[in-house]
N, C-alpha and C positions, 0 to 999 in steps of 0.2 A: 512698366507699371508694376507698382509694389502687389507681391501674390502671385502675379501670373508663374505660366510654367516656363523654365526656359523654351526655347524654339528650340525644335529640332534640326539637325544638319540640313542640308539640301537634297534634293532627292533626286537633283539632275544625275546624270551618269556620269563616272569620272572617266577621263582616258587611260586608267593603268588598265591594261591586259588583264583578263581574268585568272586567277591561280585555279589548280584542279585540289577543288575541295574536298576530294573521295581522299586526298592525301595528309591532309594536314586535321589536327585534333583541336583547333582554335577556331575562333571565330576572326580573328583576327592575327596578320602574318607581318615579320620585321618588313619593309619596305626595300633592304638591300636584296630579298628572294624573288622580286619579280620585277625591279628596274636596276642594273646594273651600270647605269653612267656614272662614271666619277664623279660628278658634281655633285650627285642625290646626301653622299654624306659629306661635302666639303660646303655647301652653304645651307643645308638643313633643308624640312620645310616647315610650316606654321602648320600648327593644330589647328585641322576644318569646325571643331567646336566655338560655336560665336563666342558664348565670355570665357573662351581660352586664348586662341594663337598663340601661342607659347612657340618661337623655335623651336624645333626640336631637330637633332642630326643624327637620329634615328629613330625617324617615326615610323606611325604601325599604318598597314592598309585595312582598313574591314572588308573583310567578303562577303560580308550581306549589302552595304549600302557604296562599295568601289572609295572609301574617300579615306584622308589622311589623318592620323589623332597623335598625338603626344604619350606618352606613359599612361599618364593617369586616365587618359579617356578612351583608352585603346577600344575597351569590351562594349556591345551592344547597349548593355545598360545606363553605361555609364556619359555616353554621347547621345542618349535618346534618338537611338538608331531609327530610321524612318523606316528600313526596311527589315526592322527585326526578325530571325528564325529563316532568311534568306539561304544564310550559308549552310542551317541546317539540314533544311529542306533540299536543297542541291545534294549534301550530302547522303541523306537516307534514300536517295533517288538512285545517285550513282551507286550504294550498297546492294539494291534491291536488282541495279541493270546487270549484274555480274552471275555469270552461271552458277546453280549453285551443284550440292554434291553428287546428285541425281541428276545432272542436264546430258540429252541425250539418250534417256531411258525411258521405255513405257510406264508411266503412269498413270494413275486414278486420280482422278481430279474431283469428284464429285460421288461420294457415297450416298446413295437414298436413306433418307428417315426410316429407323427401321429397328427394333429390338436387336441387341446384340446376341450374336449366335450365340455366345458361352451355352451350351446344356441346354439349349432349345428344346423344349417339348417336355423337358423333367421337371418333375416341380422344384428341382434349384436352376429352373433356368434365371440367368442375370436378368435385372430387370431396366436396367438401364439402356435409353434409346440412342442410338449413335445417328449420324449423318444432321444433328445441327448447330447450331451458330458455336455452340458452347463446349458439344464434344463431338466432333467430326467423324472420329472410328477411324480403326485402323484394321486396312484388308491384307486379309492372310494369304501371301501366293502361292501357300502349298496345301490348304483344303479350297482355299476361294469361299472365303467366310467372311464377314465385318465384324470387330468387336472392339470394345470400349477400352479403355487405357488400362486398368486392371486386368483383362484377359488378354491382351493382344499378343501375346508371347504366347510360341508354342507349345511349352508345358502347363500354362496357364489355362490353355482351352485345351489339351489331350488333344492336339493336334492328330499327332503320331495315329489314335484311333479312329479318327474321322475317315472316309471315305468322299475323296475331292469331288467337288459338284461339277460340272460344264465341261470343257474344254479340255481338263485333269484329269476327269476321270477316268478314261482309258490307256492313257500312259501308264497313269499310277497305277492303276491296277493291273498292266501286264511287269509292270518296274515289281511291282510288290509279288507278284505269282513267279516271278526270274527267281528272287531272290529267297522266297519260298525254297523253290526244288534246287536251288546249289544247298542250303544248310541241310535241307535233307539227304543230301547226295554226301556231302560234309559227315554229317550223324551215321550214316548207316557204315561207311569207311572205319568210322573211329568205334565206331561199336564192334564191325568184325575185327578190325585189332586188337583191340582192349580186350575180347574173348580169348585170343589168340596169345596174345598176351600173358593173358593171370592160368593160361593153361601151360603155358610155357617157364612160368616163374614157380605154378604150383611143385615141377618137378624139381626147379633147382633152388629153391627157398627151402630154408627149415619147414619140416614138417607138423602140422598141430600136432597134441596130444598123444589121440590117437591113433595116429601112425608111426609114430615116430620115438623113438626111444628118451628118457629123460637125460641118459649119459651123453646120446646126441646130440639134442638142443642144445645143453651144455657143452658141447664141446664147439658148436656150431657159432653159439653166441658169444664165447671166449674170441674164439677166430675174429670176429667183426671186432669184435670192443679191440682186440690187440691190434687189429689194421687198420683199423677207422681213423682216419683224421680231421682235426679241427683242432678249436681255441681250448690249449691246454690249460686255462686259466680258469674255464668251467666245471666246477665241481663234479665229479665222477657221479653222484647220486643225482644231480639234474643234468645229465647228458640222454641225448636219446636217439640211439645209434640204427641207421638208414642203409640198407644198398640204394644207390642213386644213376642213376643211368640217364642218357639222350637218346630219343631217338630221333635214325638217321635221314628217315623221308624230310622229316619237316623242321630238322635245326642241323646247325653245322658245329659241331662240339668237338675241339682239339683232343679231350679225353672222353668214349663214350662212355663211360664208366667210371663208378668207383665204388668207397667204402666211407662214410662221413660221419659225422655225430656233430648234432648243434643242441642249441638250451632247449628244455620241455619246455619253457614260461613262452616262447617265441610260437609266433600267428606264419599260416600255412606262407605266408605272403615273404615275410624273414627270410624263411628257409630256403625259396624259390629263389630270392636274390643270388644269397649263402652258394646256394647248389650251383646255381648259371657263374658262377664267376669260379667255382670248381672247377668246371667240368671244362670252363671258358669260352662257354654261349655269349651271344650275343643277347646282352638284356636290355630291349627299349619298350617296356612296358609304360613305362614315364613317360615318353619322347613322344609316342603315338598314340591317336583314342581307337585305332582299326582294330580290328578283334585277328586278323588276320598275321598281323605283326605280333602280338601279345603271347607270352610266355606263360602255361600253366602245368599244375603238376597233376600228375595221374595217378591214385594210388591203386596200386596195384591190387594186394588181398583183399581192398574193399570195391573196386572196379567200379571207377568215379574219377571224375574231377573234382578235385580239392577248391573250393572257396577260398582267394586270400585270406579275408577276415576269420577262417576256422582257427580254433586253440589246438598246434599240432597235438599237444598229449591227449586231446579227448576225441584222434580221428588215428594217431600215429601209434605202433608198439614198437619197443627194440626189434632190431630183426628184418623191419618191416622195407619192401621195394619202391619207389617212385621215381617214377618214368618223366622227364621235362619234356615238350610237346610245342609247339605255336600253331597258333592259328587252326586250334579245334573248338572253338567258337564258348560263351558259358555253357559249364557245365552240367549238363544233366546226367542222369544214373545210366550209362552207358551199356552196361549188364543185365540190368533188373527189366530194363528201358520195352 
């Protein structure tokens, strides 16, 4: 009848074997991948489309509705598939049966409605409600907190200063008291060296001013500048010449010592490289974020740890001693301390 729609295929079930649709990205598969008898492409079959049957000697199977189609009517749409969204449906079914990257692990399945932690209690605490349909929250398993997409990272919510609730919070709080008394055990070590130290450099460094004669210094500063080595390609007026030393508790240095001169315009951090490949430390300041591997400099006359990012010339003088160290943790005023 003129207008009507065409019929759709039949909606019996065909006999080809079903394909595993979690593999294939069509809806529809050549018919050589799931019947391999010779004959499938030596006498064709007929396209299951009623005003088709076209031969066809390589026709297509749908995996939504099991049946045969020619080229042109291979796709769901195009055969007025009966059981359209079949193969897709299979498919999202078998994506979803597959473990995913946390199978195997404790997890939260269900967060309670509930203002996100961010800054609870402060008037910038967030105001956004986690645990429903729209934003689920995301819990933190190192304070044991919920919070919202914007704060769910630990810097985002100052994790680091929280004090874990439940089940945490006695670990962490004896983890965090360990680690307390070693950096203190750490600081008081590096303090009585460092004394030990700038009292022991006091006598064999040039002397200030007033104790020391001006023919002295001069004669003292000659001596370095004539022994010092480094990039002879920096100008004598921006050189600014170091005694540089290792010590031997806490680094393995081929030379413990020497005599150097690098640019004044170069950051504490240059010079630290510069000196460790001197002296021929091992330098994986890069390589590792531990503080315990990490390479820093100690100056001496000012009884400190140096700051990468300091400008040597406005912490350094000609003349002047630093000591390379690892694993004395950031530096605080060691002396003054």
């Amino acid at each position: 009848m003129a207008g009507s729609q065409p019929p759709s295929s039949s909606a019996s079930p065909s006999p080809h074997p079903p394909s595993d649709s979690a593999t294939t990205s069509t809806s529809y598969i050549n018919m050589t991948e799931v019947d391999s008898r010779p004959d499938t492409s030596l006498i064709g079959t007929q396209c299951e489309y009623e005003y088709c049957r076209q031969l066809d000697f390589l026709p297509f199977l749908c995996q939504s509705c099991r049946h045969t189609y020619c080229l042109d009517h291979r796709t769901e749409s195009s055969h007025h598939c009966s059981h359209a969204g079949a193969w897709a449906e299979r498919r999202r079914q078998a994506q979803l049966a597959k473990p995913s990257a946390g199978a195997g692990r404790t997890m939260r399945s269900f967060v309670a409605e509930k203002p996100c932690a961010a800054a609870a209690g402060t008037p910038a605490a967030c105001k956004t409600v986690v645990g429903t349909s729209l934003v689920t929250g995301v819990h933190c398993s190192n304070c044991n907190r919920d919070y919202c997409l914007k704060h769910r990272l630990r810097e985002d919510h100052n994790c680091d200063k929280l004090e874990p609730i439940g089940a945490r919070a006695t670990a962490a709080a004896a983890a965090g008291a360990a680690t307390a008394a070693r950096a203190r055990s750490a600081l008081d070590k590096l303090k009585a060296w460092g004394a030990a130290k700038k009292e022991q450099a006091n006598k064999a460094i040039p002397r200030p001013a007033a104790q020391q004669s001006a023919a002295a210094r001069m004669a003292a500063m000659a001596a370095l500048k004539k022994e010092a080595k480094g990039d002879a390609k920096i100008a004598p007026e921006k050189r600014l010449y170091l005694h540089v030393e290792a010590e031997a508790k806490s680094t393995q240095a081929k030379l413990p010592k020497g005599k150097f001169f690098y640019p004044k315009d170069w950051v504490v951090g240059r010079i630290l490289d510069a000196a460790a490949r001197h002296l021929q430390i091992a330098n994986i300041n890069n390589q590792s974020s531990k503080e315990e591997d990490k390479l820093r400099i100690f100056h001496v006359e000012g009884g400190r740890l140096l700051e990468f990012n300091e400008q040597a010339s406005s912490v350094l003088v000609n003349g002047n001693t630093i000591v390379l160290l690892r694993g004395v943790g950031p530096p605080p005023d060691l002396i003054n301390l």
